[in-house]
N, C-alpha and C positions, 0 to 999 in steps of 0.2 A: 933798548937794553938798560940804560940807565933808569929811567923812567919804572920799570921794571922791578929793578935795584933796590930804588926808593920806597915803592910799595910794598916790598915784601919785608924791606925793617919798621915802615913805620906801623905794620900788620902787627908786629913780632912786637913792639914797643908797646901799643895799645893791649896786647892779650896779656904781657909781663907786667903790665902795672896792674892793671884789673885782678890779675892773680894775686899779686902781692896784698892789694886792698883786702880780700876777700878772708883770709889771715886774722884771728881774733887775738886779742890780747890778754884777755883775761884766763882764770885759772880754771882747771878742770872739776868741777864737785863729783865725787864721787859716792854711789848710796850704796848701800846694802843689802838687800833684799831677799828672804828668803827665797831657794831655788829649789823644786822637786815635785813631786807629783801632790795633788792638792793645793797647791802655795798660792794657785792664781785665782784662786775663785774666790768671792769674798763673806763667804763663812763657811761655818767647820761641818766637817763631813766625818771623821774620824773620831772616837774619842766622845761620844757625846751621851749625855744621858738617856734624850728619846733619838731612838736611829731615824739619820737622817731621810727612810725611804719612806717610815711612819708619816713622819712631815709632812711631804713633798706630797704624799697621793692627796691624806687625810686634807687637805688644803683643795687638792683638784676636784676631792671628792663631796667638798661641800660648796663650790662653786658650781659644781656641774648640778646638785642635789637640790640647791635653791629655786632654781623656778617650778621644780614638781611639784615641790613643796607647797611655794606661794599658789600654786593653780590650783593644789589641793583643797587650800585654806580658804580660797577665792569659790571654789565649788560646796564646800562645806557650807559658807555662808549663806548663799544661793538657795541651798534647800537640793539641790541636783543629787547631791550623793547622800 
């Protein structure tokens, strides 16, 4: 029983100091950050001069559009077409 006793304060001792350690001292910074829809992505969607969907395809559309392209040019040279 005492045995017992013993173990369950020095259990209770070891988890209260590790608690305590765990505890920072320094101060909180806090930032500012614009919140709302749009805010997270990092650039503008709203507001802009060329619309942002123009962009976004006219980009996939010329990555997608380049190997036609080059096999075109690559055929051309060839004499094939």
């Amino acid at each position: 029983m005492f045995r017992q006793s013993l173990v369950k304060l020095s259990t209770r001792r070891a988890f209260s100091s590790t608690s305590r350690q765990a505890f920072s001292s320094t101060t909180r910074q806090a930032a500012h950050f614009k919140e709302g829809v749009y805010s997270n992505i990092p650039f503008k969607v709203h507001n802009r001069k060329i619309p942002f969907g123009i962009v976004f395809f006219g980009f996939l559309g010329v990555g997608f559009a380049v190997p036609f392209i080059a096999s075109f040019v690559q055929l051309k040279k060839s004499g094939n077409i």
